[in-house]
C-alpha positions in Angstrom: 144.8 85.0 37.3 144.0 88.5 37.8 143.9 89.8 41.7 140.7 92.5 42.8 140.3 94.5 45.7 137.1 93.3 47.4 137.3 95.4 50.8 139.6 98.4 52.5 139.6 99.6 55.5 141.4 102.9 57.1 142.1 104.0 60.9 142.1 107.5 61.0 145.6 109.4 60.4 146.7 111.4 63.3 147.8 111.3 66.9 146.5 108.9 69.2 148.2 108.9 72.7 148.0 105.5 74.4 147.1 103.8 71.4 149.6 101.0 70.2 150.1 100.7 66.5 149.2 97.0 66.4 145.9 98.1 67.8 145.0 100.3 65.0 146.3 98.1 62.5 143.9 95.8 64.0 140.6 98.0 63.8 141.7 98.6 59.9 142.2 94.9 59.1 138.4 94.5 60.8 137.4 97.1 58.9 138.4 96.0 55.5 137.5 92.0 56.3 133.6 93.8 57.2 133.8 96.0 54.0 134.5 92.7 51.9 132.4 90.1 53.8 135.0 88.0 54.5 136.1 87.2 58.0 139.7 86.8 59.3 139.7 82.8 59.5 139.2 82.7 55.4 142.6 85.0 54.8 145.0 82.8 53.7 148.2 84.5 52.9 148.9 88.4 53.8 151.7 91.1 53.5 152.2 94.0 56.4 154.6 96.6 57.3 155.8 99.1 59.5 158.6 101.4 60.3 158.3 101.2 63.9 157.1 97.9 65.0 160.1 95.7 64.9 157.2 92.2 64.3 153.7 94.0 62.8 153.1 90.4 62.0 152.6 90.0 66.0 148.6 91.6 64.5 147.5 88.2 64.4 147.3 88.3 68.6 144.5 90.5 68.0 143.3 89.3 64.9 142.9 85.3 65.6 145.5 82.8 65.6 144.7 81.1 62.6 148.2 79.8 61.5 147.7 82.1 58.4 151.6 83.0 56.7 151.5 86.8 57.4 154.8 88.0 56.1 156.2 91.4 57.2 157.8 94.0 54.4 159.8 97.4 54.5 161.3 99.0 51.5 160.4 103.0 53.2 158.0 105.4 52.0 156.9 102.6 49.3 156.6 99.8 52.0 153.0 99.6 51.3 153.6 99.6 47.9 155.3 95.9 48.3 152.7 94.9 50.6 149.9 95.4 47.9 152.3 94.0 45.1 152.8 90.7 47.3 149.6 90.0 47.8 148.9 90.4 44.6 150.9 88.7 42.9 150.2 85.5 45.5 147.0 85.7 44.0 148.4 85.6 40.1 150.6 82.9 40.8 148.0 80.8 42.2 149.6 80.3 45.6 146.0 81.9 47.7 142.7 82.4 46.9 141.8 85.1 49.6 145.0 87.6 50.8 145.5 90.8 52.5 148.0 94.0 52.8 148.1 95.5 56.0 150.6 99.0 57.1 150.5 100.5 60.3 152.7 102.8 61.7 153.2 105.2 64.8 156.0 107.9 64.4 156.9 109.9 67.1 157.4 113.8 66.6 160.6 114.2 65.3 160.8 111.2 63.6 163.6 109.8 61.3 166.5 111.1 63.3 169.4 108.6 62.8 173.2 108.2 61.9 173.8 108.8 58.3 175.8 105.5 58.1 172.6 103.1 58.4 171.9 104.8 55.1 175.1 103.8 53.9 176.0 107.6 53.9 179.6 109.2 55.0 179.1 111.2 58.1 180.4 114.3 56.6 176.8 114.2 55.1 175.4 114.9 58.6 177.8 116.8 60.0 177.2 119.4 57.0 173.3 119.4 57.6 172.6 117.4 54.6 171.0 114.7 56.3 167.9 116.3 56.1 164.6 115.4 54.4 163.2 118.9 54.2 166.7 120.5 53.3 167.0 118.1 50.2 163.1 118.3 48.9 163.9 122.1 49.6 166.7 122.1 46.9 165.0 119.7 44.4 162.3 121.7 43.8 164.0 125.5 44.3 165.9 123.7 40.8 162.8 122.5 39.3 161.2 125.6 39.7 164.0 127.6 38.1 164.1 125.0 35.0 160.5 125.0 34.5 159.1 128.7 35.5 157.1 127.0 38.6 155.5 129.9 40.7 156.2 130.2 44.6 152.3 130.8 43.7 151.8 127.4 42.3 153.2 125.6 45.8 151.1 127.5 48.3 148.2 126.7 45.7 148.9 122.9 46.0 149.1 122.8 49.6 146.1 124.8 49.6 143.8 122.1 47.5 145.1 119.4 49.5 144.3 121.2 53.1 140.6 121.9 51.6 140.1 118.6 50.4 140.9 117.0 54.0 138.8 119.4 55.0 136.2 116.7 53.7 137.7 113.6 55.1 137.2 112.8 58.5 140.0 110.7 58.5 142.4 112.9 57.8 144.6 114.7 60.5 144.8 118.3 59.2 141.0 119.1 58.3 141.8 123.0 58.5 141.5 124.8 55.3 144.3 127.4 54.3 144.1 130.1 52.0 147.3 130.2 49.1 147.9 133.6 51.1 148.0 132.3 54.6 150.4 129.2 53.5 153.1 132.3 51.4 152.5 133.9 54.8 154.1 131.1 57.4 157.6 130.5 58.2 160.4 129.3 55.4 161.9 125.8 56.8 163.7 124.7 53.7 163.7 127.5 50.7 161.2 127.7 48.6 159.5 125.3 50.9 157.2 127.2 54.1 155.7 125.8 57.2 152.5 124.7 55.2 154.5 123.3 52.4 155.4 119.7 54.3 153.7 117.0 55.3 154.5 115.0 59.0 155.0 112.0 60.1 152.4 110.8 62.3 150.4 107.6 63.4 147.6 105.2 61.2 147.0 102.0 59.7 144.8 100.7 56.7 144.3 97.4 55.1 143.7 96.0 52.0 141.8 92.7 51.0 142.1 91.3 47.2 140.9 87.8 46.0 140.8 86.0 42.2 139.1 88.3 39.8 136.9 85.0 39.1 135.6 84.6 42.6 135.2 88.2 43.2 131.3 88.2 42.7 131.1 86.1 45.8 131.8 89.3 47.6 130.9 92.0 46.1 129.3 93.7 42.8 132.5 96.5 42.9 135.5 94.9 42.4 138.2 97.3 41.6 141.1 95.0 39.5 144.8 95.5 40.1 146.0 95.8 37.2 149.7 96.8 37.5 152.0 97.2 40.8 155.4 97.9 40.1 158.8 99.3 42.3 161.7 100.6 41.0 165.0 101.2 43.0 167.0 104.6 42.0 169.5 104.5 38.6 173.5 105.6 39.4 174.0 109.2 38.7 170.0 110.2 39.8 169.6 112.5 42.1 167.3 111.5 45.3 166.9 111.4 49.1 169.8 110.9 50.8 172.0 111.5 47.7 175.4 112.4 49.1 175.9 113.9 45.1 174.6 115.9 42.1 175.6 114.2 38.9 177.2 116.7 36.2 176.5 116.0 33.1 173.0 114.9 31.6 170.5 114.2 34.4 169.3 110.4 35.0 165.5 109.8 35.3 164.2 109.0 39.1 162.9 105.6 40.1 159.2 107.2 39.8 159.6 107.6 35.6 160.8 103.9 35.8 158.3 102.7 38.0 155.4 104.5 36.3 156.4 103.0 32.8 156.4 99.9 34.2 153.5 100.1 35.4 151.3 101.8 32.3 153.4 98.9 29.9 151.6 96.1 32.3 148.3 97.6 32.4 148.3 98.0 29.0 147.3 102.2 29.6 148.7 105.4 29.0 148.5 108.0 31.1 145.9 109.9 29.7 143.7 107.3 30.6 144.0 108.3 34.3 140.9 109.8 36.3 141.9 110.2 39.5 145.7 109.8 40.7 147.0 109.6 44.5 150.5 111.2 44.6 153.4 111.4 46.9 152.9 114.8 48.3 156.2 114.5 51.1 156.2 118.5 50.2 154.2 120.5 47.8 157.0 120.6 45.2 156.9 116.9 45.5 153.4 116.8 44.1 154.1 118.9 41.3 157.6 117.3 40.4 155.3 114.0 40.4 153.0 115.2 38.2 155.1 114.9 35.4 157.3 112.3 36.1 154.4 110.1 36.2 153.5 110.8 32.8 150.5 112.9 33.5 152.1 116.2 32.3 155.1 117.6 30.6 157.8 119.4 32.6 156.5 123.3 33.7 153.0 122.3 32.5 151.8 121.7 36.2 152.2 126.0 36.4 148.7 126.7 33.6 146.9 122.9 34.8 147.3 124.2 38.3 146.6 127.6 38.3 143.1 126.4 36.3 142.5 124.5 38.5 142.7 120.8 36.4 144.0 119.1 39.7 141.2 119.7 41.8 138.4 117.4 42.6 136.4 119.0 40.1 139.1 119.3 37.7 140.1 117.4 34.4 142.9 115.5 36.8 142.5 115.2 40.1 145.2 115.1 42.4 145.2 113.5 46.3 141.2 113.7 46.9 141.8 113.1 50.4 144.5 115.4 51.3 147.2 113.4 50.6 150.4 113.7 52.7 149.5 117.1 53.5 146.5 116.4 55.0 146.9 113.0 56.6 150.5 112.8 57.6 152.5 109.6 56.7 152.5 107.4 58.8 154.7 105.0 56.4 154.0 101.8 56.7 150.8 102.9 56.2 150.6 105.9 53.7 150.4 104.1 50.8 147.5 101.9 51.4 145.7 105.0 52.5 146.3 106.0 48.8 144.7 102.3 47.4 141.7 103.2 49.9 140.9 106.4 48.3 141.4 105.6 44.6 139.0 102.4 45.4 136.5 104.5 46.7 136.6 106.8 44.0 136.6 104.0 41.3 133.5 102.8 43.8 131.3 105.6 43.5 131.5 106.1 47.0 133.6 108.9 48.0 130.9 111.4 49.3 132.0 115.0 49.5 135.4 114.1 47.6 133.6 112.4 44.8 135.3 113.1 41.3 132.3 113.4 38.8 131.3 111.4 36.1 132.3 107.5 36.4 136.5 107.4 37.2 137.5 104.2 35.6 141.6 104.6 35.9 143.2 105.1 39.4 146.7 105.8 39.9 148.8 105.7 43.1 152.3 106.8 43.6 155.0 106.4 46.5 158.6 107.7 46.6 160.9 107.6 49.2 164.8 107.3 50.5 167.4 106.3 49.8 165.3 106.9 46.2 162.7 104.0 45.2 159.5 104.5 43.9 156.3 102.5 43.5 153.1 102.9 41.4 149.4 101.2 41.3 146.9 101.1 38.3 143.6 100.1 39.6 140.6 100.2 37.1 136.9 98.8 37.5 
């Protein structure tokens, strides 16, 4: 049995003083139940997660105690990632009818700080300043773009596309367009990588409801069918966050090549059958690293499809229509269903400003995260 997405829902990404995470989750979950014309009582199985909040299931105080099995999930950056798997696949197994994926998250500023050894990390690895997100995306793609003749240009221009395109979703937290030149002109944090470059962590929630693809006209006329999830831990020898190592020798792929192969062998679709595609944008070299490890362009192509602008909304492939990381912040237990709400949307018809042209039929979202595990969506009408 196949699972569809009937309804999303999305609390704004951002800051929100006095606001409890389990409150926003909340108005998401309301949102996506209204979107799909279900109401809470008929969920009967669900998946949430959170970084923060040590019981997200706790939701259901606001919600309606209805008894329903909500299970809470963490696996990082790609914890939403497992949340829309699992509910998925208690749909294909036959175990619910009617399920949900919740994330919700509120990072403080300066988020992430923390011993090296919960990561299973030696503490020279802090104590030599490698314990740093923004140092090691700094060094991945300052090799990248000596391997593969990536332009200092060709950052500042993705970072630019994904500031203008939150420009168009109120949603987002960063709705300020920048210019390539104003993003080469801030501050260096992490070399090649500037001010501009990074994405935050912040505060948001969204929500996800899916039910059996033969039920699905009960609710709506646009069901958008899930047709692959899959999640893929990192291979020994790869090189990835929190990597105490570089291995010498012949590289090992990352955990988003496996994942995304997984994924396009499930659905049944190649890459080039992808219209739209949400990507992990942690830093703008992260986008374009991601670009071709999920099969939608060779290594050092991203330098002509960018500068031509393929990756905009208007473009032959566009790239995180709603800002992405960049422009919404990632809030992680919640990032990724942001990702799922936008692709639907866009598979929908319904995106307004963002709207890729023509009739997107393939979706494609994409999480990565420490200590290196990746997960990718198809989603098709």
């Amino acid at each position: 049995m196949e699972a569809v997405v009937i309804g999303v829902g999305l609390h704004p990404f951002g800051r929100f003083p006095g606001k409890p995470a389990l409150d926003m989750g909340a108005d998401a979950v309301r949102l996506a139940l209204a979107d799909a014309g279900v109401t809470w009582p008929q969920i009967q199985g669900g998946y949430i997660g959170s970084y923060e909040v040590a019981n997200p299931d706790a939701i259901v105080g606001r919600l309606g105690l209805t008894g329903v099995p909500l299970r809470g999930v963490f696996n990082g950056c790609a914890t939403a990632g497992t949340a829309v798997a699992l509910a998925a696949r208690a749909i294909e197994t036959g175990e619910h009818d009617l399920t949900i994926a919740i994330g919700l998250d509120k990072h403080p500023r300066g988020a992430f700080a923390a011993d090296p050894s919960v990561a299973g990390i030696p503490s020279w690895y802090g104590q030599t300043g490698l314990f740093l997100t923004t140092h090691f995306f700094g060094m991945k793609i300052n090799r990248y773009m000596h391997d593969h003749g990536i332009s200092h240009e060709t950052l500042a221009r993705v970072a630019s596309k994904n500031f203008g395109n939150a420009a168009g979703n109120d949603k987002a937290w960063r709705r300020t367009p920048l210019t390539p030149e104003e993003i080469l002109a801030s501050p260096v944090l992490n070399h090649p990588l500037r001010q501009y470059m990074y994405c935050g962590p912040n505060e948001g929630a969204a929500a996800v409801v899916m039910c059996r693809a033969d039920q699905a006209h009960q609710y709506t006329s646009t069901p958008v069918r899930v047709r692959a999830t899959a999640l893929r831990s990192r291979r020994l020898g790869a090189f990835e966050v929190q990597s105490p190592s570089f291995p010498v020798g012949e590289s090992v792929q990352s955990p988003t090549v496996d994942a995304t192969r997984a994924a396009y062998e499930t659905a049944g679709i190649g890459p080039e059958y992808v219209d739209v595609a949400q990507l992990q944008d942690t830093d703008a070299g992260s986008e374009i690293i991601h670009m071709a490890e999920t099969g939608l362009c060779k290594d050092g192509d991203q330098e002509r499809l960018i500068a031509e602008g393929a990756t905009e909304i208007g473009g032959r492939l566009p790239v995180n229509t709603d800002g992405g990381l960049l422009g919404n912040g990632e809030p992680i237990g919640a990032s990724g269903l942001r990702q799922i709400h936008e692709i639907v949307l866009q598979l929908r018809g319904a995106a307004g400003n963002r709207q890729v042209p023509g009739t997107p039929r393939v979706g494609l979202t994409h999480l990565y995260g420490a200590p290196g595990v990746s997960a990718v969506t198809i989603l098709t009408t």
